[in-house]
N, C-alpha and C positions, 0 to 999 in steps of 0.2 A: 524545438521539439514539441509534438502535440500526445497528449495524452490525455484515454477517455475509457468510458465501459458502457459496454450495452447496457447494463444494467440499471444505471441513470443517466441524468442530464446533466452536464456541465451547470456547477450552481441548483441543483434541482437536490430532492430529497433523498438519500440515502434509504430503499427499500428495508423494511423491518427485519427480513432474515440475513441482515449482511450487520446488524446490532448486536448488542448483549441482550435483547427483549426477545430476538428472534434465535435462530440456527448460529449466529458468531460467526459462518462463512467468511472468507475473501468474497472479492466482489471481481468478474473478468473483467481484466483492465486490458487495453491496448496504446502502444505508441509509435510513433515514425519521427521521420524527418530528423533523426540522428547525424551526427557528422561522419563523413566518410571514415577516417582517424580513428574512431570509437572501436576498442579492443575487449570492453565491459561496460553494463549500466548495470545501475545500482537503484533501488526503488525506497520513497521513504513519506511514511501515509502521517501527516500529524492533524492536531486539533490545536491551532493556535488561540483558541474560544478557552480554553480550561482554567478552572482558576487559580492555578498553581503557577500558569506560564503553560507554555509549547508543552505537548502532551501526545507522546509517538505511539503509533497505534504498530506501525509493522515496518520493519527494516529488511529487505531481501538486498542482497550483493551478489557481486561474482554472477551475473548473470549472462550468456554469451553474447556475445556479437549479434549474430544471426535471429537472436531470439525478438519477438514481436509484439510479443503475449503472455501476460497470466492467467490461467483456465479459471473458473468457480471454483471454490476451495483447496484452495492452494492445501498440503497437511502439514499439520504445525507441526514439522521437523525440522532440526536444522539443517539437513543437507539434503537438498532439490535434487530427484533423478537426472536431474540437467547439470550439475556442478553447483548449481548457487544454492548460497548460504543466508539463511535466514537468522534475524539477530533477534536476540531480546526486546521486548517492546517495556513502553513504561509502566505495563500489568506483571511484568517481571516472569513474561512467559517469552518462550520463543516463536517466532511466525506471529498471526495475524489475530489482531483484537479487536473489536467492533466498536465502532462507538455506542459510547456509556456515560452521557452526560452526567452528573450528578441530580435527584429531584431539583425541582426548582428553577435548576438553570435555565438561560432564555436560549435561542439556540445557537447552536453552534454549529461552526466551519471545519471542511476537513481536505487537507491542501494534499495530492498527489502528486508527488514530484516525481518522476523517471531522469536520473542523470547518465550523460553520454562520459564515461572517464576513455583516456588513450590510454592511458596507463593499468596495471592486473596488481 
């Protein structure tokens, strides 16, 4: 599967209003090349750079089949007009948290995974 955003480049910098510095938006994400099988994807944004360990910015599930795309600013609710479900992130909010590196820190990576489940 591939997954990507207009909004930046693969490995490229993460736009300031998609941070805690900027707006905290979502950023529109797209993917394909799912397996025919796929009955749900599940989406899951982390910063394996944090210095506590893996560090999850935004958990969305239950998302449909059919679905392609997350728009700009997803709203931080937990239940999407579409059925899916957005979980708590490790800011102990639900829906979508920006990166927010700590001062200091040198920088850091932020790993977007879109997963293909057969299973609901």
């Amino acid at each position: 599967m591939t997954v990507s955003s207009p909004a930046f480049a693969d490995g490229g910098r993460i736009p300031a209003k998609y941070t805690c510095s900027g707006e905290n938006m979502s950023p529109p994400l797209t993917w394909g090349g799912q397996p025919a099988a796929t009955k749900v994807f599940a989406l899951v944004v982390d910063d394996p750079d944090a210095p506590g360990g893996v560090f999850t910015h935004w958990i969305v599930f239950n998302l449909p089949p059919d679905s392609r795309q997350l728009p700009e600013a997803v709203p931080t609710q937990e239940q999407l007009s579409s059925g899916a479900l957005q979980g708590e992130n490790d800011f102990g909010s639900t829906g979508y948290g920006g990166p927010c590196p700590p001062p200091g820190e040198g920088v850091h990576h932020y790993e977007f995974t879109v997963y293909a489940l057969d299973k609901t």
